[in-house]
N, CA, C and O atoms as CSV, one atom per row, in Angstrom:
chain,resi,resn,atom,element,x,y,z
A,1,UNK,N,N,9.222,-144.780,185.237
A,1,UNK,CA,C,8.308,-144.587,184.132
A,1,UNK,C,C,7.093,-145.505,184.261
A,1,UNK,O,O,5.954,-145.145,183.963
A,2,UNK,N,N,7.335,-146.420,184.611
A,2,UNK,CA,C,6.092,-147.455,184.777
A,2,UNK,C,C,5.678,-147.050,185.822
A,2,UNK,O,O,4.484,-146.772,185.714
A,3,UNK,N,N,6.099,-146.857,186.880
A,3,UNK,CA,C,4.859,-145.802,188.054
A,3,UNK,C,C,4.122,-145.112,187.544
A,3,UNK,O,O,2.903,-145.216,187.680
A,4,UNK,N,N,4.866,-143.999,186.633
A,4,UNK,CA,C,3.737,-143.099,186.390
A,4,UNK,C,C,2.886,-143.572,185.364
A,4,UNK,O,O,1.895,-142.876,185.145
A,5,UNK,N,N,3.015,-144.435,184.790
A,5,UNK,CA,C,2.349,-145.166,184.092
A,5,UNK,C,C,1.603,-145.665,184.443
A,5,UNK,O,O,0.818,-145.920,183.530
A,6,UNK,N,N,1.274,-146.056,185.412
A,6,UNK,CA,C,0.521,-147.297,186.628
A,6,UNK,C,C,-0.429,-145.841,187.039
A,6,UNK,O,O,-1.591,-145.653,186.677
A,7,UNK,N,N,-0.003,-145.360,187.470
A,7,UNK,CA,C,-0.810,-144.160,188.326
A,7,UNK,C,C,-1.676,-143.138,187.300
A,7,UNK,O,O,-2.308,-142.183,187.754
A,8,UNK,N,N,-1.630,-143.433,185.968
A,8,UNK,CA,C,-2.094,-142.571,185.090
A,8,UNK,C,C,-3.254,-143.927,184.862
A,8,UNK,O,O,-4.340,-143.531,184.438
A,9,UNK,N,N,-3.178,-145.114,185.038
A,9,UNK,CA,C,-4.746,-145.810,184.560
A,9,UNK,C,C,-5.890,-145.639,185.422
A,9,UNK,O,O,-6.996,-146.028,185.049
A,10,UNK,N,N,-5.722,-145.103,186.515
A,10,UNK,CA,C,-7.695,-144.330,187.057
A,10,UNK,C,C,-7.625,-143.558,185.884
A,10,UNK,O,O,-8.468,-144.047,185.131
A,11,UNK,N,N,-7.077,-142.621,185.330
A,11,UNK,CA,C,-7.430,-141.514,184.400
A,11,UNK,C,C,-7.797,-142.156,182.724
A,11,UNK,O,O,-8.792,-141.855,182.065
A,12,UNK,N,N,-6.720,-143.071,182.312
A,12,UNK,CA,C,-7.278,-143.386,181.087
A,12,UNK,C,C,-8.281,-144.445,180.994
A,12,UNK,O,O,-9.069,-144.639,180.068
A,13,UNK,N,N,-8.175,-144.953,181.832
A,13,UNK,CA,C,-9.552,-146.548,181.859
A,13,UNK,C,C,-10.907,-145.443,181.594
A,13,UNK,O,O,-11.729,-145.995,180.861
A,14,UNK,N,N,-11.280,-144.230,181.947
A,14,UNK,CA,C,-12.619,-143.441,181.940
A,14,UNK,C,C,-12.226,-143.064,180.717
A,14,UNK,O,O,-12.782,-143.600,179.759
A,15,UNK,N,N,-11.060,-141.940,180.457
A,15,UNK,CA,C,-11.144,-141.398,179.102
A,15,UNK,C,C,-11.093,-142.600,178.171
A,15,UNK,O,O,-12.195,-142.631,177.623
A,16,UNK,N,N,-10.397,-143.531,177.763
A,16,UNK,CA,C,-11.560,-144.662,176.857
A,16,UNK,C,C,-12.565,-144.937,176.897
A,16,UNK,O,O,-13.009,-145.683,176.025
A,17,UNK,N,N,-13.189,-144.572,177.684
A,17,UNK,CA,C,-14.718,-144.825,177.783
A,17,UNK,C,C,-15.345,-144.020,177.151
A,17,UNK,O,O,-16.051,-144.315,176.186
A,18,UNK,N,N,-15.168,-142.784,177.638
A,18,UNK,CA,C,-15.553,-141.524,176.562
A,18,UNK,C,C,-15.253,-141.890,175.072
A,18,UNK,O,O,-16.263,-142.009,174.378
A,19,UNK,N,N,-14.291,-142.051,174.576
A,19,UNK,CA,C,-13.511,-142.147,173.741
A,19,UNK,C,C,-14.328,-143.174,172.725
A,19,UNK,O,O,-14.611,-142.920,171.554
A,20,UNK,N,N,-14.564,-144.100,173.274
A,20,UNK,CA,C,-15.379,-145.272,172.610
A,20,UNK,C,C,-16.611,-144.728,171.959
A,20,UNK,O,O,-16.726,-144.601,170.740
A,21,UNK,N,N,-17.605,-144.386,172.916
A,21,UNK,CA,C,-18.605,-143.757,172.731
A,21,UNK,C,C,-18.693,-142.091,171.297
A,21,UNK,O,O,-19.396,-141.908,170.304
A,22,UNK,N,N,-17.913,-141.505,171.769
A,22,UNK,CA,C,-17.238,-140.643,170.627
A,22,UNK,C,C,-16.799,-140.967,169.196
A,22,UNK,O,O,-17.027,-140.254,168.218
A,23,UNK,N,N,-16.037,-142.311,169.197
A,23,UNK,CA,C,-15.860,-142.695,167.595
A,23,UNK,C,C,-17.767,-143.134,167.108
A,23,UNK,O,O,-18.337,-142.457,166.252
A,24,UNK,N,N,-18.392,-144.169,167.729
A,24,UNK,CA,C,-19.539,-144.142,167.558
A,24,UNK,C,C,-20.390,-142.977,166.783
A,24,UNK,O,O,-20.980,-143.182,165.722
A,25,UNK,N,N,-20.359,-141.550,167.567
A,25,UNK,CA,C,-20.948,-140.237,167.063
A,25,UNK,C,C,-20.228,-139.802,165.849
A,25,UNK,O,O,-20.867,-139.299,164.924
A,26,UNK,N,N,-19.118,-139.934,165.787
A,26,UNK,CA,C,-17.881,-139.668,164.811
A,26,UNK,C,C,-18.839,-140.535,163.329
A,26,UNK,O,O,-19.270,-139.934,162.346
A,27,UNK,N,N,-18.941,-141.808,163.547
A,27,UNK,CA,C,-19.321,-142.842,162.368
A,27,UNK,C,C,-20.586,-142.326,162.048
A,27,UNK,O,O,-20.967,-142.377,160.878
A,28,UNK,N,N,-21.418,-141.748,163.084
A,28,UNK,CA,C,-23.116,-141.540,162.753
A,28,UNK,C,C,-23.051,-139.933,162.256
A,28,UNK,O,O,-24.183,-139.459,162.161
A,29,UNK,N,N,-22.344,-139.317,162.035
A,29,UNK,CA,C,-22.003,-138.066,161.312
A,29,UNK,C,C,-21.391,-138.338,160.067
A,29,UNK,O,O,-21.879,-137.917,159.018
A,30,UNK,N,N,-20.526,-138.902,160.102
A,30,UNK,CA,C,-20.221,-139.283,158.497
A,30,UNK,C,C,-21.291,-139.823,158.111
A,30,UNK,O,O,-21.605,-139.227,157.080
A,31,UNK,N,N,-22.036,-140.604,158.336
A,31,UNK,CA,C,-23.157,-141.426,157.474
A,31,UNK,C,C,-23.768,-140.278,157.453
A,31,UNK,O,O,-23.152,-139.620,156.615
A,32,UNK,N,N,-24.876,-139.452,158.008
A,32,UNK,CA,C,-25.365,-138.206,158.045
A,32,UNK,C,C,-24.712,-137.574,156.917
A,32,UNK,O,O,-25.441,-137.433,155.935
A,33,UNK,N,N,-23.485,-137.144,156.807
A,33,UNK,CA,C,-23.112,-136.392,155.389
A,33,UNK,C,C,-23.101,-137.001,154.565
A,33,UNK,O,O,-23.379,-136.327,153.573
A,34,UNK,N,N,-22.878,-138.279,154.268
A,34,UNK,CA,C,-22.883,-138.897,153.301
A,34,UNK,C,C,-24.312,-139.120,152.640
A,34,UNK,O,O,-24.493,-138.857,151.452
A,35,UNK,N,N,-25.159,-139.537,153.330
A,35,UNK,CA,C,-26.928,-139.268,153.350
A,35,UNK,C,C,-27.068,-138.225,152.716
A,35,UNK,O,O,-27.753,-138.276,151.694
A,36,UNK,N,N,-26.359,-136.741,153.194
A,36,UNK,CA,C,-27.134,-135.265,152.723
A,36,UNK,C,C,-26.324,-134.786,151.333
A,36,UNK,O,O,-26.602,-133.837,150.600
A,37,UNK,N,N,-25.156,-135.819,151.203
A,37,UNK,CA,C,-24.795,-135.242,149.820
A,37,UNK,C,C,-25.544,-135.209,148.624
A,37,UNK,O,O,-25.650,-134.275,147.829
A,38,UNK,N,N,-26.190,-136.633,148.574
A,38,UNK,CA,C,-27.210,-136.285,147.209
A,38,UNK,C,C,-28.451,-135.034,147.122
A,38,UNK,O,O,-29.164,-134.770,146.154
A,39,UNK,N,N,-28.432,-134.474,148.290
A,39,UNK,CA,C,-29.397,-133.853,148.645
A,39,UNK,C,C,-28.637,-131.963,148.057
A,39,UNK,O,O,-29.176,-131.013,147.490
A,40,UNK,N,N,-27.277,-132.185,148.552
A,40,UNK,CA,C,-26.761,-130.729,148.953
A,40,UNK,C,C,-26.485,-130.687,147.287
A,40,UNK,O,O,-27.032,-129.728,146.743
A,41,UNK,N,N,-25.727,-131.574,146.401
A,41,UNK,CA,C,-25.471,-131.400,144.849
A,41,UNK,C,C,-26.539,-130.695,144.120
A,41,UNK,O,O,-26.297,-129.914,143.201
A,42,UNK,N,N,-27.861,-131.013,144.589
A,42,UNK,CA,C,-29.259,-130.673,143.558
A,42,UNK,C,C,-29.668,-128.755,144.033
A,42,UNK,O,O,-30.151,-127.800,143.426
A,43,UNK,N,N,-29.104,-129.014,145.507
A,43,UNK,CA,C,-29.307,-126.983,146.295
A,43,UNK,C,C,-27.651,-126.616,146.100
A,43,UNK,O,O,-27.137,-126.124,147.104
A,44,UNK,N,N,-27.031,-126.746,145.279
A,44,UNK,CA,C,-26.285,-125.986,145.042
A,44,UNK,C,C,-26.547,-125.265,143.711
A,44,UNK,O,O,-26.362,-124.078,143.441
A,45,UNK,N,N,-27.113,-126.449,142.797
A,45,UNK,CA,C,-27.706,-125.774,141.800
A,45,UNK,C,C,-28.679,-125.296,141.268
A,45,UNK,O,O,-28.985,-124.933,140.133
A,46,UNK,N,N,-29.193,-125.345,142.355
A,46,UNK,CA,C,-30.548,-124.142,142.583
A,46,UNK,C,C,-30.473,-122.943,143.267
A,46,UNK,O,O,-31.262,-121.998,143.287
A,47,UNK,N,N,-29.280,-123.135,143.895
A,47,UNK,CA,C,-28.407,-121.758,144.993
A,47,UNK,C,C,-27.464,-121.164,143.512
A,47,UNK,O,O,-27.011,-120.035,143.705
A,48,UNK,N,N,-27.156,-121.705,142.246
A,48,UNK,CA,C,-26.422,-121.079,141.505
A,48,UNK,C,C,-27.586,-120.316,140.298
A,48,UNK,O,O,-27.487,-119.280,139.641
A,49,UNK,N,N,-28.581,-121.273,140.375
A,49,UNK,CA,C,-29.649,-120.548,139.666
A,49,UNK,C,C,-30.048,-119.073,140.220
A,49,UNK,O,O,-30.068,-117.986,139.644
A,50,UNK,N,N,-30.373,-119.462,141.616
A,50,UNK,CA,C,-30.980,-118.284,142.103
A,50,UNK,C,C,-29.861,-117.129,142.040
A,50,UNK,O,O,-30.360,-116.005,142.084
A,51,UNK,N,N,-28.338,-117.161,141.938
A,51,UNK,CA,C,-27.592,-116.346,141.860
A,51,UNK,C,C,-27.974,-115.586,140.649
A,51,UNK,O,O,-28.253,-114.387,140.634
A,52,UNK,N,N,-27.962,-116.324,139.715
A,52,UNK,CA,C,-28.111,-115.852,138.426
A,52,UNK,C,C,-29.054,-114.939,138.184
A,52,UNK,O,O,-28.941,-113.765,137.832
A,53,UNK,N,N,-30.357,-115.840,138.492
A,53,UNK,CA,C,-31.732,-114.310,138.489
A,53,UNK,C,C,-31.471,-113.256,139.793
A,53,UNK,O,O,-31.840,-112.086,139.704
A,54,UNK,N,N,-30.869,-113.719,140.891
A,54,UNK,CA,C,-30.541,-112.190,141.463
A,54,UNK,C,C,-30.024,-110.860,140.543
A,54,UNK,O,O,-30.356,-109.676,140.602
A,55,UNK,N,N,-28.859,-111.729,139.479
A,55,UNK,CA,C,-27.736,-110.941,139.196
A,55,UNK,C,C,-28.864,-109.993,137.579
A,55,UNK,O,O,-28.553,-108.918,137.067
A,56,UNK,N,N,-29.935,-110.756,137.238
A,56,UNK,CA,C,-30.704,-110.098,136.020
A,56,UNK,C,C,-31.602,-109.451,136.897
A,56,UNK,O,O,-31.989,-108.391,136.407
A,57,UNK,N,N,-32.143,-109.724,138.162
A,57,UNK,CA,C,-32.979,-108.608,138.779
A,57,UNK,C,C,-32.133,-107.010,139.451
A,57,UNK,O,O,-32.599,-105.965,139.904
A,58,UNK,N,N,-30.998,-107.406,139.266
A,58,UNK,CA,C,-30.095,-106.323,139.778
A,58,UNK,C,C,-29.895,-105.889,138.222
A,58,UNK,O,O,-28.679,-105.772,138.367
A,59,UNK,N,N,-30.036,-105.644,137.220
A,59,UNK,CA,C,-29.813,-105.429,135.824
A,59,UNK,C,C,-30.924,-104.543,135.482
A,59,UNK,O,O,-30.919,-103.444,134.928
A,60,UNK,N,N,-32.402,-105.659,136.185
A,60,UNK,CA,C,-33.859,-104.790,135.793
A,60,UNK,C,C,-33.785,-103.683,136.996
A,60,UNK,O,O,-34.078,-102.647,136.400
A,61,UNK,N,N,-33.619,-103.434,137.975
A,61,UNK,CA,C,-33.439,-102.831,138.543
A,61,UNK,C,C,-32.685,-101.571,138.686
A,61,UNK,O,O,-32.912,-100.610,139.422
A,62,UNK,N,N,-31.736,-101.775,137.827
A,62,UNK,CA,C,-30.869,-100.470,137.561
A,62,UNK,C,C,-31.434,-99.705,136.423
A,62,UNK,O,O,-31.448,-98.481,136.299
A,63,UNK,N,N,-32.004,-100.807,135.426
A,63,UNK,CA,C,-32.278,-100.281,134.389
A,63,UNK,C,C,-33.956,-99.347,134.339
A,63,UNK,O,O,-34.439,-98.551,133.533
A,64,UNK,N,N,-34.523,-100.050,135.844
A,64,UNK,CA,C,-35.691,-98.657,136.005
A,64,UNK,C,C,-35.309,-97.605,136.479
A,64,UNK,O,O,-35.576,-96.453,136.138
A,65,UNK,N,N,-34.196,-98.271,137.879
A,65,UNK,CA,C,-33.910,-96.698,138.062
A,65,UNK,C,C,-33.887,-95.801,137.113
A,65,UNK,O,O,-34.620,-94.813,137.085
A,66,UNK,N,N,-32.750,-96.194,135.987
A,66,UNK,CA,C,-32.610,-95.203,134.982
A,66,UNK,C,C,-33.910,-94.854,134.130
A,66,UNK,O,O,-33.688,-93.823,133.496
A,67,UNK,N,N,-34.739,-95.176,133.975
A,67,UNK,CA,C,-36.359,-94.591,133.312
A,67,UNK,C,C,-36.676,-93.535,134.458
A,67,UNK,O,O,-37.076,-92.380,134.308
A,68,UNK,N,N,-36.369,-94.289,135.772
A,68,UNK,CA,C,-37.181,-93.617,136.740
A,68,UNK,C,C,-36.534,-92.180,136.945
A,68,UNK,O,O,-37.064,-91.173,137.413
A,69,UNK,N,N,-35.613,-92.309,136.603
A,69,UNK,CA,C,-34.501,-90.834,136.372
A,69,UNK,C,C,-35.241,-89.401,135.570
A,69,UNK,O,O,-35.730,-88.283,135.733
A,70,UNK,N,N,-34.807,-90.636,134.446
A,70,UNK,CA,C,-35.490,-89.835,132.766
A,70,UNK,C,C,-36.903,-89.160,133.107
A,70,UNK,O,O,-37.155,-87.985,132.839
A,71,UNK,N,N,-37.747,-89.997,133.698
A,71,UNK,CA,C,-39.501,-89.963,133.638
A,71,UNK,C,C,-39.168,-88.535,134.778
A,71,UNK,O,O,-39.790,-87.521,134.462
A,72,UNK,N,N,-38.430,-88.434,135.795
A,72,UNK,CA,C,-38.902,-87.342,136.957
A,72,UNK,C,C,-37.621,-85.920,135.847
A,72,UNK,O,O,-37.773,-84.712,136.025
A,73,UNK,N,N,-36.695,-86.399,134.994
A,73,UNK,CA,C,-36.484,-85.276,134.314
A,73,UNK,C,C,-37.440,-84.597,133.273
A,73,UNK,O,O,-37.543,-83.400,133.003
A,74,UNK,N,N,-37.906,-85.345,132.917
A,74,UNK,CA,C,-39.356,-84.955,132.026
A,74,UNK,C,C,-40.434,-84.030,132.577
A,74,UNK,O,O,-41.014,-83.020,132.179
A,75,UNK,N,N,-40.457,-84.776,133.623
A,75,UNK,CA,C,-41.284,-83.974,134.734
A,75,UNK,C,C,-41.350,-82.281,135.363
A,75,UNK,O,O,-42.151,-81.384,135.625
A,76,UNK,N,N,-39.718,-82.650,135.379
A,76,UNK,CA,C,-39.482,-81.278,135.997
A,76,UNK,C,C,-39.478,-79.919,134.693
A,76,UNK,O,O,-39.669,-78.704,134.654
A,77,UNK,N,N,-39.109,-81.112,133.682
A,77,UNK,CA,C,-39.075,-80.269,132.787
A,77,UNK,C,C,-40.430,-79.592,132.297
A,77,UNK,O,O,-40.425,-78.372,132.132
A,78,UNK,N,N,-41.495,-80.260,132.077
A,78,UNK,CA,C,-43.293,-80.001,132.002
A,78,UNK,C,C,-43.581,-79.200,133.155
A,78,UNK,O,O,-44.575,-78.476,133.085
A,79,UNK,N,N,-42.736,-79.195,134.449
A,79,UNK,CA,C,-43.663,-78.374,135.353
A,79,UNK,C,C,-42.787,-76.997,135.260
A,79,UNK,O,O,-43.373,-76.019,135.725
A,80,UNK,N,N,-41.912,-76.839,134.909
A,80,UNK,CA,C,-41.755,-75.281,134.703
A,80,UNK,C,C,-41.361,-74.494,133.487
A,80,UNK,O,O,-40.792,-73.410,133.352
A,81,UNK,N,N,-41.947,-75.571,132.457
A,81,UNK,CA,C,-42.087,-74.786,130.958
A,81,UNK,C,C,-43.679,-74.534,130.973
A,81,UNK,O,O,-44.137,-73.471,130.553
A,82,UNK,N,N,-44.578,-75.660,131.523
A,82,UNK,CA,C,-45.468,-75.366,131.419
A,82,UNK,C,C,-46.240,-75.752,132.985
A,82,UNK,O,O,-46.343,-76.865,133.502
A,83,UNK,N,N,-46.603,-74.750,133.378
A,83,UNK,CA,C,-46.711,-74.616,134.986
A,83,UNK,C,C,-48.404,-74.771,135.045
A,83,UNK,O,O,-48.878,-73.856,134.372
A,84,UNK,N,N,-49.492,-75.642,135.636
A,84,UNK,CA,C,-50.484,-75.464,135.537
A,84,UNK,C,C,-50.704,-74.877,136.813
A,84,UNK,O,O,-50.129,-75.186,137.856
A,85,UNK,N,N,-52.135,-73.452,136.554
A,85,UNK,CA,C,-52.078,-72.960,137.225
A,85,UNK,C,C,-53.564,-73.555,137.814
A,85,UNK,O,O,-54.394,-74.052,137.052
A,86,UNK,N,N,-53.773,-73.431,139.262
A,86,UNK,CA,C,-55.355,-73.647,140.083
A,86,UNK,C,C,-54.956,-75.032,140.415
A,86,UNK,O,O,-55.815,-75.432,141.201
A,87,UNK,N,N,-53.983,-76.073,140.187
A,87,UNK,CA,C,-53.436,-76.911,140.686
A,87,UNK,C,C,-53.096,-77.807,142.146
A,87,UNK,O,O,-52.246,-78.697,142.124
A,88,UNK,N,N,-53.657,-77.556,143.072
A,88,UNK,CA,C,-52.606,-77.417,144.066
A,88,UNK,C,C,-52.758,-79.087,145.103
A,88,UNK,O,O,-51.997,-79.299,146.047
């Protein structure tokens, strides 16, 4: 067991090396999120606002369709009760 133990340190003496360097990036990413949280709390609730007026422009939106319905039944109805003629 200690042979192979012995014969496995060319391999881990480098991967600690890596390894070292890696917790480093590890610490400078947490600080990074920790930095962008006060930032991400204030666009979430402006990402919940904007949900909201999506959800009343999808409301105005249905609710022209439906005029826009009515207005071309009106329509059809004026053009063949009362048909103007020389029109074209």
């Amino acid at each position: 067991m200690i042979l192979i133990n012995e014969s496995l340190n060319p391999i881990n003496e480098p991967l600690n090396s890596i390894n070292e360097p890696l917790n480093s990036i590890n610490e400078a990413l947490i600080l990074i999120n920790e930095s962008l949280n006060p930032i991400n709390e204030p666009l979430n609730s402006i990402n919940e606002s904007l949900n909201s007026i999506n959800e009343a422009l999808i409301l105005i939106n249905e609710s022209l369709n439906s005029i826009n319905e009515a207005l071309n039944s009106i329509n059809e109805f004026l053009d063949t009760s009362f048909p103007v003629y020389g029109w074209e």
